[in-house]
N, CA and C atoms as a LAMMPS dump frame, in Angstrom:
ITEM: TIMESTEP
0
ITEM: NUMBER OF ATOMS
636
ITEM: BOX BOUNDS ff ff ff
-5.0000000000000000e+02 5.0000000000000000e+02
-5.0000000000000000e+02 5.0000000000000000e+02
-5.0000000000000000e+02 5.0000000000000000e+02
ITEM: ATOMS id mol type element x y z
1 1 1 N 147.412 110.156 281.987
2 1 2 C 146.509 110.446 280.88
3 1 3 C 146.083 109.134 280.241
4 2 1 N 144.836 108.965 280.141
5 2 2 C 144.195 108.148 279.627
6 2 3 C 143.557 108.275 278.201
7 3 1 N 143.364 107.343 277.135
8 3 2 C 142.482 107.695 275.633
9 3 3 C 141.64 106.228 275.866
10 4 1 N 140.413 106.65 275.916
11 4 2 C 138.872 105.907 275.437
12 4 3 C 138.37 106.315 274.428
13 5 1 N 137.752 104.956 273.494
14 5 2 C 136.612 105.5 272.782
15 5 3 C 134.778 104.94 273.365
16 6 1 N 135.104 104.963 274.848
17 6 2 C 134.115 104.509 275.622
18 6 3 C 133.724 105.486 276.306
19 7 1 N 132.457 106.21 276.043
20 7 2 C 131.748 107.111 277.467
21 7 3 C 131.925 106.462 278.36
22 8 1 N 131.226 105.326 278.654
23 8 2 C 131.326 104.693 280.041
24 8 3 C 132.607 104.739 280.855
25 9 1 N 133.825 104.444 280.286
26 9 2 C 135.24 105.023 281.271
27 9 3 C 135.205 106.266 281.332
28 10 1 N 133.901 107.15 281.426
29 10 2 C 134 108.772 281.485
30 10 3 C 133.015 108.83 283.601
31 11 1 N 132.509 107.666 283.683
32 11 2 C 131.397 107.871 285.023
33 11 3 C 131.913 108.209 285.738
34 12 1 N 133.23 108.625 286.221
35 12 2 C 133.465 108.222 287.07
36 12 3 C 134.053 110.021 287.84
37 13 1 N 134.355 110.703 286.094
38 13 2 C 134.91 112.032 286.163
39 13 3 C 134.202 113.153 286.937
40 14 1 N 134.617 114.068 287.508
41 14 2 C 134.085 115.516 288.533
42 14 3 C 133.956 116.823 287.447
43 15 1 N 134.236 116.31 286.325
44 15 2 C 133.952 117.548 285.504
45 15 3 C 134.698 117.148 283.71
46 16 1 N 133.567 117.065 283.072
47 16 2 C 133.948 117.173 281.464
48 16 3 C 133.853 118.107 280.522
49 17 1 N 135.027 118.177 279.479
50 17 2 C 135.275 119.52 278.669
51 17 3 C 134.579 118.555 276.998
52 18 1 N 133.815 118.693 276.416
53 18 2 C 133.82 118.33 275.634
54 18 3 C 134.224 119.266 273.977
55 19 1 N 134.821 118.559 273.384
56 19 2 C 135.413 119.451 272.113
57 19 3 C 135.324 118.713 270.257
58 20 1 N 134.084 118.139 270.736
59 20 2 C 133.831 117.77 269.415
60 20 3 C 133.741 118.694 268.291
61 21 1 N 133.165 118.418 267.171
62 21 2 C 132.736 119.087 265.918
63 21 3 C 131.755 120.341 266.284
64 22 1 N 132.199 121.377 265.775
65 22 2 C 131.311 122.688 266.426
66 22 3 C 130.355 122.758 265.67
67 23 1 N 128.798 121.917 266.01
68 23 2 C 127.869 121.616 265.155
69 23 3 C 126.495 121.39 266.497
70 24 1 N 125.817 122.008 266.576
71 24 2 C 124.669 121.761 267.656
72 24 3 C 124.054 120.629 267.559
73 25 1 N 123.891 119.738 267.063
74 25 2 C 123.319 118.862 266.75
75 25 3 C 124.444 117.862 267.466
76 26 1 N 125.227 117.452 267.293
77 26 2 C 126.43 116.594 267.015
78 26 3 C 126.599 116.741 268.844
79 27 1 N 127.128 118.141 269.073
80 27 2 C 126.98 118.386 270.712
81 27 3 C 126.205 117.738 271.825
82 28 1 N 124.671 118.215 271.143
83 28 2 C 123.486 117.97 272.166
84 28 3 C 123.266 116.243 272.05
85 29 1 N 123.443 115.654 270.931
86 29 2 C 123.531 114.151 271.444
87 29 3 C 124.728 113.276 272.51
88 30 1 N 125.789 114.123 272.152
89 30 2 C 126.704 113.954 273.311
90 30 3 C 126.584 114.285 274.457
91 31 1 N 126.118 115.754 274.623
92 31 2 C 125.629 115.971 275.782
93 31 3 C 124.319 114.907 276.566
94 32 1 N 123.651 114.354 275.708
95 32 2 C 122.341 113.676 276.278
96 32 3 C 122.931 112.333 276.609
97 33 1 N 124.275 111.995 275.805
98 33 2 C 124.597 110.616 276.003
99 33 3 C 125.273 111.092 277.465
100 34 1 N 125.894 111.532 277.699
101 34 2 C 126.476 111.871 278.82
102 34 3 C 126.149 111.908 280.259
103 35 1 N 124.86 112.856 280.008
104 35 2 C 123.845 112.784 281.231
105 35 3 C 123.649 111.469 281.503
106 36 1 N 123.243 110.294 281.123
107 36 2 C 123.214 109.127 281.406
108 36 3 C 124.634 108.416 282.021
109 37 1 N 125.581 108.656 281.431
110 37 2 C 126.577 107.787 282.246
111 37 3 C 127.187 108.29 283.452
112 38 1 N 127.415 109.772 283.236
113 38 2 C 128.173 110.574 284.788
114 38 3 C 127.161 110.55 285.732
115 39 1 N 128.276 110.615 287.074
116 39 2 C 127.5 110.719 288.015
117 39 3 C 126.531 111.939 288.437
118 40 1 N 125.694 112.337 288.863
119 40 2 C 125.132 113.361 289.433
120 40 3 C 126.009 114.865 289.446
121 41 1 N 126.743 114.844 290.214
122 41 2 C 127.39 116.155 290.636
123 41 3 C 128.667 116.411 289.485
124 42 1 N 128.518 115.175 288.645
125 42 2 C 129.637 116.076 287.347
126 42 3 C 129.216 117.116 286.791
127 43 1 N 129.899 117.748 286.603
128 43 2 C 129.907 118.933 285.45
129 43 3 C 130.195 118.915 284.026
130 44 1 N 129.341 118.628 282.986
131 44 2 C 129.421 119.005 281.657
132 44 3 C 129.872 120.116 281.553
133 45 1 N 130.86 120.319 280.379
134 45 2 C 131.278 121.733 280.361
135 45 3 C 131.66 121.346 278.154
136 46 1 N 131.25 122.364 277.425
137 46 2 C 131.503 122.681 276.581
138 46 3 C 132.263 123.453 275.879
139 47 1 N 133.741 123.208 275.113
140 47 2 C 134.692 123.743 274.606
141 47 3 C 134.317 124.953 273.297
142 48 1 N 132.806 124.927 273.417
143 48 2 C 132.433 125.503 271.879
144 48 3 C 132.555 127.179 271.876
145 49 1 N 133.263 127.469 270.729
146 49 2 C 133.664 129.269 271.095
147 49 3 C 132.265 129.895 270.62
148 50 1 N 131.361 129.617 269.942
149 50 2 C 130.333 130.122 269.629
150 50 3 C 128.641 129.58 269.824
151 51 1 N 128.758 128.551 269.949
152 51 2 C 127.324 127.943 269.789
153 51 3 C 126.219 128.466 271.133
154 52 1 N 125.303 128.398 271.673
155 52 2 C 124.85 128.322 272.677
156 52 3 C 124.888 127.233 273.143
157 53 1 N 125.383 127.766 274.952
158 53 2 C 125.509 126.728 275.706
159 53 3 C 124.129 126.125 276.683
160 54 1 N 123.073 127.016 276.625
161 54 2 C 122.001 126.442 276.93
162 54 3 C 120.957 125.421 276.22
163 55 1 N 121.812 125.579 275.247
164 55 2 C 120.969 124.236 274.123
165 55 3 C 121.708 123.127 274.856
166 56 1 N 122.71 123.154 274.865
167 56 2 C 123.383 121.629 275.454
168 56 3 C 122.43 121.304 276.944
169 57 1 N 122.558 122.608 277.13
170 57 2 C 122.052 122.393 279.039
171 57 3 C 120.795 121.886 278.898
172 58 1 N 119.785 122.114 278.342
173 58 2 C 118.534 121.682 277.833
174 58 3 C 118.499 120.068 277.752
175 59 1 N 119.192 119.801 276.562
176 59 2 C 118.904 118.081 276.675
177 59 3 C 119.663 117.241 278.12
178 60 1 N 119.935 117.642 279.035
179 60 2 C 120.373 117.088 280.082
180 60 3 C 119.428 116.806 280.88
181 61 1 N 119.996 116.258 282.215
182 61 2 C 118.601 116.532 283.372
183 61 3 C 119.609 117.177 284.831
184 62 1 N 120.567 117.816 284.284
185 62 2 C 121.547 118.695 285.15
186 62 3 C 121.805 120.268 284.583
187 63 1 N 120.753 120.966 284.049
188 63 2 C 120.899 122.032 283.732
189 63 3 C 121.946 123.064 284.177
190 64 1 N 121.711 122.98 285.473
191 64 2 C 122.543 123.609 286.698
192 64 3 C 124.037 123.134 286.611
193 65 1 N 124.624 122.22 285.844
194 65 2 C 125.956 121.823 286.131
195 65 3 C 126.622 122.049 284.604
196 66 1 N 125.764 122.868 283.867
197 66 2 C 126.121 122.804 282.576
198 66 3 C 127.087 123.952 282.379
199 67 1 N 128.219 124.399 281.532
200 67 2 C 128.979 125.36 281.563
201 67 3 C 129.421 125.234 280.005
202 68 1 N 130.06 126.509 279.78
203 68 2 C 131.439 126.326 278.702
204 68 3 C 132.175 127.232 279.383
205 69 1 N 133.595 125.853 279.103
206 69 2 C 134.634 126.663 279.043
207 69 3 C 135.726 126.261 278.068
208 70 1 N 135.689 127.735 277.54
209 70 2 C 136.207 127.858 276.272
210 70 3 C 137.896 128.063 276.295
211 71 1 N 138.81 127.291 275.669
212 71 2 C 140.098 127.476 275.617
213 71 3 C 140.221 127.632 274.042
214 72 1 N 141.675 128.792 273.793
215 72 2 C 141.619 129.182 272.406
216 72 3 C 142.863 128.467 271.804
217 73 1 N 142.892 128.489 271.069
218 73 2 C 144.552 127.628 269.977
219 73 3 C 145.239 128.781 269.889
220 74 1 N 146.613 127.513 269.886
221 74 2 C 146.204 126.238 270.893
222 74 3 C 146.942 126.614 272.184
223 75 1 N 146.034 125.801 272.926
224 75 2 C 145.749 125.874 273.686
225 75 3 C 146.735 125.788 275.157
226 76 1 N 147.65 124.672 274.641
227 76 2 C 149.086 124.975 274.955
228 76 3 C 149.385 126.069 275.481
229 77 1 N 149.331 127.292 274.674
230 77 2 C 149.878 128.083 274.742
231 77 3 C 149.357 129.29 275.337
232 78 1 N 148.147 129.915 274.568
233 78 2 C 147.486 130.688 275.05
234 78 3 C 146.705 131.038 276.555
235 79 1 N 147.042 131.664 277.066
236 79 2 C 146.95 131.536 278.596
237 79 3 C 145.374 131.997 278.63
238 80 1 N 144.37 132.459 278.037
239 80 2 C 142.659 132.653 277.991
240 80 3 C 141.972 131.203 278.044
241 81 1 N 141.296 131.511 278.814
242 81 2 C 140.138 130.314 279.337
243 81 3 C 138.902 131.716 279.096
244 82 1 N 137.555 131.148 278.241
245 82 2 C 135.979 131.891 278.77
246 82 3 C 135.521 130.787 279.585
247 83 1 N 135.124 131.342 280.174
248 83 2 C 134.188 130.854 281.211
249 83 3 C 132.654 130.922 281.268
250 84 1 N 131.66 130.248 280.633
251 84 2 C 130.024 130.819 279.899
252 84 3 C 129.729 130.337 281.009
253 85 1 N 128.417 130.972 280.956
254 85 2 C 127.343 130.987 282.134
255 85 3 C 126.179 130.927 281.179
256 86 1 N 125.361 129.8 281.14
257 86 2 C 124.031 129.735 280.565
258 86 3 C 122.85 130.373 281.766
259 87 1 N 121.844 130.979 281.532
260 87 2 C 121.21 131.066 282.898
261 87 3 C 120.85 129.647 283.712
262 88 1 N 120.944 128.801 283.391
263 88 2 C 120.532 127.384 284.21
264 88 3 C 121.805 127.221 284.978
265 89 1 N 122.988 127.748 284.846
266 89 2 C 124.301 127.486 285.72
267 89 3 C 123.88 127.665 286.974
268 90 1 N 124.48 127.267 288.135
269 90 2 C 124.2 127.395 289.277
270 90 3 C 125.88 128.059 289.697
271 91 1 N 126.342 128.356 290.96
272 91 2 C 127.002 129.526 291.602
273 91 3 C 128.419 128.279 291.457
274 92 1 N 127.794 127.342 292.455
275 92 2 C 129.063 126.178 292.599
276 92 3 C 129.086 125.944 290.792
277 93 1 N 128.837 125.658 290.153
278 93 2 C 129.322 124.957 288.738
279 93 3 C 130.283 125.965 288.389
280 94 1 N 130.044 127.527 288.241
281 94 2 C 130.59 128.602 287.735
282 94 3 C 132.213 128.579 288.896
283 95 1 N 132.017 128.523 289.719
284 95 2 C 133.137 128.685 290.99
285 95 3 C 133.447 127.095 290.939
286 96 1 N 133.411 126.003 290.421
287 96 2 C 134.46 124.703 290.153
288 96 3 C 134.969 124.889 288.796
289 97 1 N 134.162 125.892 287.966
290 97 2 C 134.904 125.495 286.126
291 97 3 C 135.78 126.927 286.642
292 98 1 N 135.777 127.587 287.605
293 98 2 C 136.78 128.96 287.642
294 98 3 C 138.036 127.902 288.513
295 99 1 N 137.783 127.211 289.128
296 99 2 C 138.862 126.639 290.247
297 99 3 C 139.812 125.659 289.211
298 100 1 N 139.328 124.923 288.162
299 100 2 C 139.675 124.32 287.074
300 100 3 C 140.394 125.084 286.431
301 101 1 N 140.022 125.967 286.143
302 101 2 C 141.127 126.921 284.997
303 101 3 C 142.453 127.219 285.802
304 102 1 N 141.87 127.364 286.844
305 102 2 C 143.028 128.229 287.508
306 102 3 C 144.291 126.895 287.692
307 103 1 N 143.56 126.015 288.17
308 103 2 C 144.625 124.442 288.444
309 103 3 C 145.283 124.172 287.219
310 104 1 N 144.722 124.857 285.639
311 104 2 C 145.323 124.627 285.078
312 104 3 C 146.312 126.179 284.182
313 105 1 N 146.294 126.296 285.402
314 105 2 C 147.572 127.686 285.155
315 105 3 C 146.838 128.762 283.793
316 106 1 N 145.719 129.04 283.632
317 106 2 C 145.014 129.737 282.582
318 106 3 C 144.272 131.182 283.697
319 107 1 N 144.225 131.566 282.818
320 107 2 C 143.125 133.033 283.219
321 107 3 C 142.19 133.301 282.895
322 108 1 N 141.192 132.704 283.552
323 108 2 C 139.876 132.822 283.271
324 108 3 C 139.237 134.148 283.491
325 109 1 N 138.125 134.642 282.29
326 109 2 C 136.992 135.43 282.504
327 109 3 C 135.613 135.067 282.168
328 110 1 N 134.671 135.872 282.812
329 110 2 C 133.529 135.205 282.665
330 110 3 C 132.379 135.842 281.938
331 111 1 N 131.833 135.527 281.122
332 111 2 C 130.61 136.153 280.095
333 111 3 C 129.532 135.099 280.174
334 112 1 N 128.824 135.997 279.521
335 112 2 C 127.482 135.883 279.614
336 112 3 C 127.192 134.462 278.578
337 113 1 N 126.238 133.642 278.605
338 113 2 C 125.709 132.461 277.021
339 113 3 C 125.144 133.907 276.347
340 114 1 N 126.353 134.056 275.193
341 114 2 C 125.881 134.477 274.414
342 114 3 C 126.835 134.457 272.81
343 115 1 N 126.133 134.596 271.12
344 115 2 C 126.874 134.319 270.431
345 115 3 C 128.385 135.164 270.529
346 116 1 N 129.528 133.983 270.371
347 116 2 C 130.934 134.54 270.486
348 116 3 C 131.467 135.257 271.592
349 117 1 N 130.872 134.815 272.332
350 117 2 C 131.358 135.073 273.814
351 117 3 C 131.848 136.906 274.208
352 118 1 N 132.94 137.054 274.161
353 118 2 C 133.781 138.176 274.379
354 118 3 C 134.989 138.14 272.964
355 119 1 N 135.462 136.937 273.229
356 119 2 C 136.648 137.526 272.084
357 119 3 C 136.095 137.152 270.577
358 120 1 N 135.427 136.217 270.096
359 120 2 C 135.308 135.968 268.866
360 120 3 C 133.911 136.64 268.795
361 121 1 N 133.099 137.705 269.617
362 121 2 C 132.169 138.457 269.199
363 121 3 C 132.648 140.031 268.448
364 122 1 N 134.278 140.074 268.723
365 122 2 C 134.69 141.229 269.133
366 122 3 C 135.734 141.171 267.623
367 123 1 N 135.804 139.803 267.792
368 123 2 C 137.36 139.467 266.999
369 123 3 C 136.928 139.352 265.1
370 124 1 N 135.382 139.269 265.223
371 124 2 C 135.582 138.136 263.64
372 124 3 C 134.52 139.747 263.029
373 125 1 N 134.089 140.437 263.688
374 125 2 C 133.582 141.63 262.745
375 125 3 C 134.878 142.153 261.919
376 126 1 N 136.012 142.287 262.741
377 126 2 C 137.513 142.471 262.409
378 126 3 C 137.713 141.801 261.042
379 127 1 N 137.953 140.47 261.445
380 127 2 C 137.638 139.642 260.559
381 127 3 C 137.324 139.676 258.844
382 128 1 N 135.955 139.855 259.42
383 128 2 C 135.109 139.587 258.29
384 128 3 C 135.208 141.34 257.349
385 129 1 N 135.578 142.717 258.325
386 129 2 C 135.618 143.359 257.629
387 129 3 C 136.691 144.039 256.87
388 130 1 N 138.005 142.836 257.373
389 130 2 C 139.282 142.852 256.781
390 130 3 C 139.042 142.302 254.857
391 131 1 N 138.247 141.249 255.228
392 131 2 C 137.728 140.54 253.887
393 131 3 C 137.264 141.481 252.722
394 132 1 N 136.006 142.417 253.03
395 132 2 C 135.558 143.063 252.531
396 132 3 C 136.683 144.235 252.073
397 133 1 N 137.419 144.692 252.411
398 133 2 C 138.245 145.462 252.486
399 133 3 C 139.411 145.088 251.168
400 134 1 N 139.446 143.607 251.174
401 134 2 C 139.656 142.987 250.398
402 134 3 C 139.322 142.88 248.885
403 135 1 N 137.815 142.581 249.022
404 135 2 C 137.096 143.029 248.191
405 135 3 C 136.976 144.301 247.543
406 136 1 N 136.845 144.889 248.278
407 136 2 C 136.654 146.023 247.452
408 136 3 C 138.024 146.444 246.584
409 137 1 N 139.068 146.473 246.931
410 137 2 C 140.435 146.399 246.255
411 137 3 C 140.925 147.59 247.077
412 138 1 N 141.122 147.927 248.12
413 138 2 C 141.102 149.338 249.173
414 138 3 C 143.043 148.757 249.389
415 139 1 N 143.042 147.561 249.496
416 139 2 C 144.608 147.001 249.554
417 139 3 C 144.66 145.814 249.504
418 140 1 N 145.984 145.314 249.156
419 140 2 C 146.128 143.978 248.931
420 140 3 C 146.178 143.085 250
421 141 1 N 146.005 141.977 250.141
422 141 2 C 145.98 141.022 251.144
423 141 3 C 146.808 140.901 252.146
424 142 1 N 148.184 141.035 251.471
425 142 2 C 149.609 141.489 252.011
426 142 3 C 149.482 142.908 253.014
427 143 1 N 149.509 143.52 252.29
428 143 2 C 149.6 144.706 252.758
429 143 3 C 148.588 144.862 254.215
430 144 1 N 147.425 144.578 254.02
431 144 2 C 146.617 144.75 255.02
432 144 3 C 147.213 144.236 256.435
433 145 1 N 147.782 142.918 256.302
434 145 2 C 148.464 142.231 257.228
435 145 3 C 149.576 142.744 257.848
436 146 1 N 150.036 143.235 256.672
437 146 2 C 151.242 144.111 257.314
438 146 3 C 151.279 145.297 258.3
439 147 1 N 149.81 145.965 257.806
440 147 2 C 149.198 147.085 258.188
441 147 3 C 148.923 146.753 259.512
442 148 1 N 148.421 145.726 259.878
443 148 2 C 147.626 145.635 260.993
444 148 3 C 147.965 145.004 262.231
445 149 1 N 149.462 144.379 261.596
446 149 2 C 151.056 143.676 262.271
447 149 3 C 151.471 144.86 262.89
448 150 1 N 151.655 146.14 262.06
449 150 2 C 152.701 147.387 262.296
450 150 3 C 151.835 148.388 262.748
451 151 1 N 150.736 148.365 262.273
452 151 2 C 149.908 149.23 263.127
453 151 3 C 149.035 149.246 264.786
454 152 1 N 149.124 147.95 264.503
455 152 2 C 148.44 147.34 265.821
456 152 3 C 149.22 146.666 267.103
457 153 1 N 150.398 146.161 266.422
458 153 2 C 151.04 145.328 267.102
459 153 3 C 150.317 144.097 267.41
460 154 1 N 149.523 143.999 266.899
461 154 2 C 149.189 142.437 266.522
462 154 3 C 150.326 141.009 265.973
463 155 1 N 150.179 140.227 266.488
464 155 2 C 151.089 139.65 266.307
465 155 3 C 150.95 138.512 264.594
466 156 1 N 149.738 138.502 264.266
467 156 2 C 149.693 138.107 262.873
468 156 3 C 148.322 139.26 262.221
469 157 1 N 148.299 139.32 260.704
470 157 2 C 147.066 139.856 260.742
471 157 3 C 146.305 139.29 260.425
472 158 1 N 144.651 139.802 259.683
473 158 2 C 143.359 139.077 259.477
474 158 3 C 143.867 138.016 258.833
475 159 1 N 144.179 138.101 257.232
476 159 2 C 144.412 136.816 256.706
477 159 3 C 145.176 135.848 257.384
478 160 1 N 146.236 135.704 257.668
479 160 2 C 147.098 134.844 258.289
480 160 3 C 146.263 134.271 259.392
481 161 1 N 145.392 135.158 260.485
482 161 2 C 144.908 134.422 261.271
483 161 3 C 143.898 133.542 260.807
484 162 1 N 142.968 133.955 260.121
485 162 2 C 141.667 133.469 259.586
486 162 3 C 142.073 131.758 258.807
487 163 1 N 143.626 131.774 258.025
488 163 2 C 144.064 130.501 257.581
489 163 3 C 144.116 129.526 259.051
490 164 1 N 144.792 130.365 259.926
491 164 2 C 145.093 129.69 261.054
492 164 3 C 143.977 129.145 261.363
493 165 1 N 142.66 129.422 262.183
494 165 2 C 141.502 129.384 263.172
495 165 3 C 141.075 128.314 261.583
496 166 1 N 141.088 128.485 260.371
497 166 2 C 139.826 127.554 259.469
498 166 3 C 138.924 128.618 258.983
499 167 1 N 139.13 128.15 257.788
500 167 2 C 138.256 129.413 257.061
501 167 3 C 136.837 128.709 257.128
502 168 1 N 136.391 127.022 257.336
503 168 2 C 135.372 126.683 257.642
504 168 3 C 135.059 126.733 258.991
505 169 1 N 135.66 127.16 259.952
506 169 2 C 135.548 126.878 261.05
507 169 3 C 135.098 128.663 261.675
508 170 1 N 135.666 129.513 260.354
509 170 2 C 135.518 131.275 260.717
510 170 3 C 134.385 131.103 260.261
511 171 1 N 133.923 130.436 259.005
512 171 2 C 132.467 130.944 258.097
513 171 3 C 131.681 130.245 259.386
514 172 1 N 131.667 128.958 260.452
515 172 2 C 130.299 128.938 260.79
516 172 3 C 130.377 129.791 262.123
517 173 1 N 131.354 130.367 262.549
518 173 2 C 131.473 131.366 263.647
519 173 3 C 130.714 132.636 263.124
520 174 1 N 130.916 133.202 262.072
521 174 2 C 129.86 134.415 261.658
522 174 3 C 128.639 133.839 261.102
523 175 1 N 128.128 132.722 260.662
524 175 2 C 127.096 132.694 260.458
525 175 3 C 126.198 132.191 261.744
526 176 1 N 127.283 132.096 262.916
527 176 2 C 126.14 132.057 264.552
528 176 3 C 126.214 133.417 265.072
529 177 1 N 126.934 134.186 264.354
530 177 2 C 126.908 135.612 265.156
531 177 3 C 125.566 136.768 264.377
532 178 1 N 125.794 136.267 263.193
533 178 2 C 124.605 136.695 262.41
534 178 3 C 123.398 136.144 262.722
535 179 1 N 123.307 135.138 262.768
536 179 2 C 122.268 134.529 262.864
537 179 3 C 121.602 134.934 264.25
538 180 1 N 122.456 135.514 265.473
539 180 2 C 122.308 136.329 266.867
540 180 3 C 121.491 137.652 266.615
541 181 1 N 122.7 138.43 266.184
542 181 2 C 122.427 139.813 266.029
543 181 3 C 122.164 140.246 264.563
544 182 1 N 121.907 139.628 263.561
545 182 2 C 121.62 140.201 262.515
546 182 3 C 122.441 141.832 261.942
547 183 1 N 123.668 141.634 261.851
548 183 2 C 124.316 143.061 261.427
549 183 3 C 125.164 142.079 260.112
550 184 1 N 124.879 143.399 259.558
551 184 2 C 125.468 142.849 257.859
552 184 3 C 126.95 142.887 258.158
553 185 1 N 127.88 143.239 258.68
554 185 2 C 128.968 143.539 259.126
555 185 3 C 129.285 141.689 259.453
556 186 1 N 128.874 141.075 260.026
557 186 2 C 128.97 139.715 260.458
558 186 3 C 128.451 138.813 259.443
559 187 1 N 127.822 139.115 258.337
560 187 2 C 127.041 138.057 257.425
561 187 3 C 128.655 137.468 256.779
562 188 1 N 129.333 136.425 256.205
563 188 2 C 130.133 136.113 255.837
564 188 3 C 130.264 136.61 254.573
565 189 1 N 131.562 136.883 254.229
566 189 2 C 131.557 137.83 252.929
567 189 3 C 131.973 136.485 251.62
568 190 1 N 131.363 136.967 250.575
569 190 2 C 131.336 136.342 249.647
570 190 3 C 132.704 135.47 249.043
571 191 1 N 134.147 136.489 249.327
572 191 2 C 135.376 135.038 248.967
573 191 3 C 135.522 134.559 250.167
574 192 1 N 134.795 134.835 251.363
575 192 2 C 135.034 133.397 252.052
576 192 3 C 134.16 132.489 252.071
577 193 1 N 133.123 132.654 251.58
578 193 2 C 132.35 131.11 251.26
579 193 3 C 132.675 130.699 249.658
580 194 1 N 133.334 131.649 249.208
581 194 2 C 133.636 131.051 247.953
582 194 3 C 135.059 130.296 248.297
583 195 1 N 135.733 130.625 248.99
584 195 2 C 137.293 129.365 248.904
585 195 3 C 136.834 128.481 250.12
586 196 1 N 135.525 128.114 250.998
587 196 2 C 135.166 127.577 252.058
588 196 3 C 134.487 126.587 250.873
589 197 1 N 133.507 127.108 250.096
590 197 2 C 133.646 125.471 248.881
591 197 3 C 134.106 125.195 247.938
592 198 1 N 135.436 125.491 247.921
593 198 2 C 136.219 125.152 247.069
594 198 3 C 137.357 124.1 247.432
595 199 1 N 136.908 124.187 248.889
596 199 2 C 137.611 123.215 249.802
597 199 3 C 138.819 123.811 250.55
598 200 1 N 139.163 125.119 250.384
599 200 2 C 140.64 125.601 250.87
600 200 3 C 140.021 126.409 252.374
601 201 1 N 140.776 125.42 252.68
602 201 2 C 140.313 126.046 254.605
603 201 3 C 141.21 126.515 255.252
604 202 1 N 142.64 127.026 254.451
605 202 2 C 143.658 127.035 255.455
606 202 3 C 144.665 126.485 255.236
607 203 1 N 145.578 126.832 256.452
608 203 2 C 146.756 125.716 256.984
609 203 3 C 146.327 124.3 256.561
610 204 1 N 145.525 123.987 257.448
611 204 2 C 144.904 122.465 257.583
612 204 3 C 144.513 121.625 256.362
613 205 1 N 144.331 122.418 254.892
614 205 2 C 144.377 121.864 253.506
615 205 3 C 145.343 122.694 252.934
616 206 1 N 146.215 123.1 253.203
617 206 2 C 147.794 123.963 252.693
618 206 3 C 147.168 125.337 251.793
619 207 1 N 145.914 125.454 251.293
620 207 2 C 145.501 126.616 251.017
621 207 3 C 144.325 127.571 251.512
622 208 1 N 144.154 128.537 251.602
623 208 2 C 143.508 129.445 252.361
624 208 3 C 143.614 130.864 251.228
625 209 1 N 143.746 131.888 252.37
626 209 2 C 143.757 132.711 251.682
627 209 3 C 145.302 133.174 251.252
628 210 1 N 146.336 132.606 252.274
629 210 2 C 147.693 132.289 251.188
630 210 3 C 148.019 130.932 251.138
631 211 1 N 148.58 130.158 250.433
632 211 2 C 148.92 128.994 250.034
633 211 3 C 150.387 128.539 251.13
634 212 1 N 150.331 127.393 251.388
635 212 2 C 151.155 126.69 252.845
636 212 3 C 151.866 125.542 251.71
C-alpha cells in the first residue's frame, strides 16, 4: 500500500475508486484531471452513494470505462459493493468492476445510474420518515429506535443510524433523491436541516440527534 498526494503516481493503475467529498462539482474536476494522466484502458470508477455517475462519465474522453462502485461503512466490514452502470458503460468495464469486488471478498449487485442506487433509494425515505414521525410527537426518539431494533431486527434504528452515516452527509443524500423524483416523503425534514446548521452532524462532531 502506497499514499500520494500526486495524480501522476496514479498512470500507471487498471482501475480507480475515487472517494472524495460527495459534491458534483469537486468529482467531475477530478474526474477530468484524471482522464489526462491514466492510461487508456483504466477504469474510473466512483465511490459516490448518490450523485450521478454519468456526469463524471461526461467530462472524460472514456465514457465507456466510467463506473461506480459503491462500498458502504465501513467498509471493512460490510460485505455490499453497488455496482452503477451509467448508460455510456461498456460490458468489459461492468464485468472488471464485478471481477474487482469479488477479489475483494464483497458481494456485488448491479443497478441502474440512478438517484440512491438500490439501498439508500430504499433506505433514507425510512429515514427521513422516521424524522417526521418525530416531529409530529407520534414517539420519542428513543422509543422509535427501540421500536424498530425489536420490531425489525434491525440492528440500530433511524436515529442512531442517521448520527452514524452524517446528518450532513443524510441531508445532501435526500436532497439528490428529491431533487430525482420529487416526492415530499424525500424533501429533508425540517430538524434535520435545522441541527445540519447548527453544526451537529453526528458521531463525527459528538452531537447529532443523541449526544456522543
Amino acid at each position: 500500500v502506497c499514499v500520494t498526494d500526486k495524480l501522476e503516481d496514479l498512470a500507471n493503475c487498471d482501475l480507480i475508486i475515487e472517494s472524495v467529498a460527495e459534491d458534483l462539482a469537486t468529482k467531475k474536476e477530478l474526474f477530468a484531471a484524471l482522464d489526462k494522466v491514466v492510461e487508456p484502458s483504466c477504469i474510473l470508477s466512483t465511490n459516490t452513494s448518490t450523485l450521478p455517475v454519468i456526469e463524471m462519465a461526461k467530462v472524460t474522453n472514456r465514457p465507456d470505462k466510467v463506473c461506480g462502485i459503491h462500498f458502504f461503512n465501513p467498509a471493512v466490514l460490510m460485505p455490499l459493493v453497488e455496482v452503477v452502470r451509467p448508460v455510456t458503460a461498456s460490458d468489459d468495464t461492468i464485468a472488471r468492476a464485478n471481477d474487482f469486488v469479488k477479489a475483494c471478498a464483497k458481494d456485488a449487485v448491479q443497478v441502474v445510474d440512478r438517484a440512491g442506487f438500490i439501498v439508500n433509494a430504499l433506505l433514507f425515505p425510512y429515514l427521513n420518515n422516521a424524522i417526521a414521525m418525530l416531529e409530529a410527537g407520534t414517539a420519542s426518539m428513543e422509543d422509535i429506535d427501540v421500536a424498530m431494533k425489536g420490531g425489525c431486527n434491525f440492528p440500530m434504528g433511524p436515529f442512531a443510524l442517521l448520527d452514524l452515516v452524517g446528518l450532513d452527509t443524510s441531508m445532501a443524500i435526500l436532497d439528490a433523491l428529491y431533487a430525482e423524483f420529487k416526492s415530499s416523503n424525500l424533501e429533508p425534514r425540517p430538524m434535520l436541516k435545522k441541527l445540519v446548521g447548527e453544526g451537529k452532524l453526528g458521531r463525527k462532531t459528538k452531537q447529532g440527534f443523541y449526544n456522543y
